[in-house]
N, C-alpha and C positions, 0 to 999 in steps of 0.2 A: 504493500500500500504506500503512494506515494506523500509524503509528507514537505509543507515549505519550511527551508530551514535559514536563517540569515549567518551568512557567512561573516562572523564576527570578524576573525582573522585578518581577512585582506580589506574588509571595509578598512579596520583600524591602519593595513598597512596604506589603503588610499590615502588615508589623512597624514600620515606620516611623510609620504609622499611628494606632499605642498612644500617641506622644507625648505626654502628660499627666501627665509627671510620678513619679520614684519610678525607683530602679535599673534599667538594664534595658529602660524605656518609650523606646521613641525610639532603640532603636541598631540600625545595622546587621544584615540577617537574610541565614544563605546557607543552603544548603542541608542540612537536617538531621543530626547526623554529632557524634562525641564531640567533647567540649570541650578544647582544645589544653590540658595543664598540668593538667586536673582528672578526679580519678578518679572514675568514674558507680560506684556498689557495684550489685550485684544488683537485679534487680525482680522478686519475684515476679510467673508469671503467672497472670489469670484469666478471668474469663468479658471484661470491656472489651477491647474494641479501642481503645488509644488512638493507631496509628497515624496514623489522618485524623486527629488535632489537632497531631501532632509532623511537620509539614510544611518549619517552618522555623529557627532555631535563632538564637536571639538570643544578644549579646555582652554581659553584664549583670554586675552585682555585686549575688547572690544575697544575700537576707534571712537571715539566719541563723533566726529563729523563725516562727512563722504569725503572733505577734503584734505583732512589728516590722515583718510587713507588715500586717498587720489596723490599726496606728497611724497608717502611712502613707496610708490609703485612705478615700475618705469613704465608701463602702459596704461591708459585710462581710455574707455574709447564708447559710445554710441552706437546703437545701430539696432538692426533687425533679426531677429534666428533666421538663419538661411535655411537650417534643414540640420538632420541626426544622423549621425552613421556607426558604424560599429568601432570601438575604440580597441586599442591593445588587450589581449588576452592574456595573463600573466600568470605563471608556477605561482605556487602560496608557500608548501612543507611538500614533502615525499607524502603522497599517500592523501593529500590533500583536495580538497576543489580548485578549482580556479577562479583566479578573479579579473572579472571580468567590466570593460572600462567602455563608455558611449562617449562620445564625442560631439559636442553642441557647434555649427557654425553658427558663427556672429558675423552679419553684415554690415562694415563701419558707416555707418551716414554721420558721423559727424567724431573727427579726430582731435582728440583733446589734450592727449598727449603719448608722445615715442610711439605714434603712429607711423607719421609720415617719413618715407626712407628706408625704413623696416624689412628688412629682405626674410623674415619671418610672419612676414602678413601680406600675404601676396595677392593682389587683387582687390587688397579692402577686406579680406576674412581672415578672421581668428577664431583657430579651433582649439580650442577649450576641450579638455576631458576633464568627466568627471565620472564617478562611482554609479554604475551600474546596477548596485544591490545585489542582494540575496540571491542563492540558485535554490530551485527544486531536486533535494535528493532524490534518486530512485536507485534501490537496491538491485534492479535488473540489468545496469550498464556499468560501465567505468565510472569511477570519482569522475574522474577528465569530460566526460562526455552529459555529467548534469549541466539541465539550461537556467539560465538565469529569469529570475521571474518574470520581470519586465523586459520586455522587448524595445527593441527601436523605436515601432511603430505606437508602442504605449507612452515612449520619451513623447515621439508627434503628435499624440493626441492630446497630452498632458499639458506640451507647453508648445503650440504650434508654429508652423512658418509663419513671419509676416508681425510678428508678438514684439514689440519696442522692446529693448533690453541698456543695460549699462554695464559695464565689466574693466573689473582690474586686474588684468589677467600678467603673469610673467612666463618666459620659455622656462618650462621643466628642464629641473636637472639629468642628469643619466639616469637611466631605467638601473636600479638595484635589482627588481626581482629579475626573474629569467623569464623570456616572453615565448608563449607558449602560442600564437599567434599574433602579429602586428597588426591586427585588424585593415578597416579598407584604406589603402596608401592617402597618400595626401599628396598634394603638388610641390611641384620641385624648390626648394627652399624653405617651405613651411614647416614649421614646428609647431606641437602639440605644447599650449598653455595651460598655466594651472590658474587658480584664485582660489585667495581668502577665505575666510568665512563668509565673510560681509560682501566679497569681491561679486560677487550679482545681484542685477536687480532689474526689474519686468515690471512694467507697464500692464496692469490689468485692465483689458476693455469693457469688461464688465462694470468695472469700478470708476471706472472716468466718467465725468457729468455726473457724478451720485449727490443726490439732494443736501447727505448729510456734512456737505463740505469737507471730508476724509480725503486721505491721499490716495490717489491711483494706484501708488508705488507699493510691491510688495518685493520682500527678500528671497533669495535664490534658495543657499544653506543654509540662510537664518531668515530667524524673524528679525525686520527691522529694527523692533523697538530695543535688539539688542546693544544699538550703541547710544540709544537716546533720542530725545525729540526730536534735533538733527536732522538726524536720516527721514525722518516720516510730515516736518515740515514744507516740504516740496507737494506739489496737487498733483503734479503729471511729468512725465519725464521730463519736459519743455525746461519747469522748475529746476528740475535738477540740473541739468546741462548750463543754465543759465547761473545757479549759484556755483557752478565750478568754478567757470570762466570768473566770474565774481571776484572770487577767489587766488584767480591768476593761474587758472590749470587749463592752461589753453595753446594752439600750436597757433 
């Protein structure tokens, strides 16, 4: 009988993974769940699924502003989900599952900063991996050959083409685990990016124009409110981009 099991292991090593630097990159991940001593406020909800991205829950000391993270980042960039595709496939332990990584494009409309020139963002896209979650055991095949719960097509359903986004992404360091498949290639020069805890955030359609004067804005692998009013003072991305530049975080 097949049972779903969440692969703690390699979540924790995704998060480990982020190491490059800036609050939060590099710590400890368990498994998703309120933060000990910190109060989460409300989220509205909307049309996003942000489930599949809040898989694992990092130990971090949150940014108070977008712009105190936007300082800390050599990229900060705008734009659209282009589309999902299969990310690297990765060894965990001998005898283990695999873990397994999706891959979000982001289409730049608007470069804000260590965009432009970038021979790692070719075209205006930046491909972001990120944690794929848990697989489905079945004791009738290989370890190796369980699938992972969510699919591609549940990342596309969840958080669609065309969905506004903002992202603080940097080039990933060297692959540590052993990769058990590279998943679908990318274009010549590009390199797969990481981000923060905080490093995403979507433009919910559902939530825009909402009576209750609330932000559009909702968090990728966090809830907003975890670095303070800050982040959830903007209405609509527009907001946001514009308090960067504000800011001086602009090409």
């Amino acid at each position: 009988m097949r049972k779903q099991t969440l692969l703690a292991l390699a979540l924790a090593a995704t998060a480990a993974l982020s190491a490059c630097g800036g609050p939060g990159e590099g710590a400890p991940a368990t498994q998703a769940g309120p933060k000990q001593g910190q109060a989460l406020s409300s989220e509205a909800k909307g049309s996003l699924d942000l489930s599949l991205l809040r898989v694992v829950e990092a130990d971090f000391d949150p940014y108070r502003t977008p712009e105190e993270l936007a300082a800390d980042r050599p990229v900060v960039a705008a734009g659209i989900i282009d589309g999902w595709q299969q990310g690297p496939i990765l060894k965990t332990y001998p005898g283990g599952p695999l873990d397994h990584r999706v891959v979000l494009r982001m289409r730049v409309t608007e470069a804000l900063k260590g965009v432009k020139g970038r021979k790692t963002i070719p075209d205006g896209l930046v491909y972001i991996e990120l944690s794929q979650g848990g697989v489905v055991s079945d004791p009738n095949v290989p370890v190796e050959q369980w699938k992972p719960r969510k699919s591609i097509a549940d990342f596309e359903k969840a958080l669609p083409v065309g969905t506004k986004m903002l992202a603080f992404p940097r080039e990933r360091p060297v692959q540590e685990l052993e990769v058990h498949d590279p998943g679908e290639p990318l274009p010549r020069d590009a390199k797969l990016m990481l981000v923060p805890p905080q490093g995403l955030i979507f433009e919910d359609p559902q939530l825009v124009g909402q009576r209750s004067g609330g932000t559009a804005l909702v968090g990728g692998k966090e809830r907003l409110s975890v670095g303070g009013e800050a982040w959830s003072s903007p209405r609509d991305m527009g907001e946001l981009v514009a308090r960067l530049k504000q800011h001086g975080i602009t090409e």
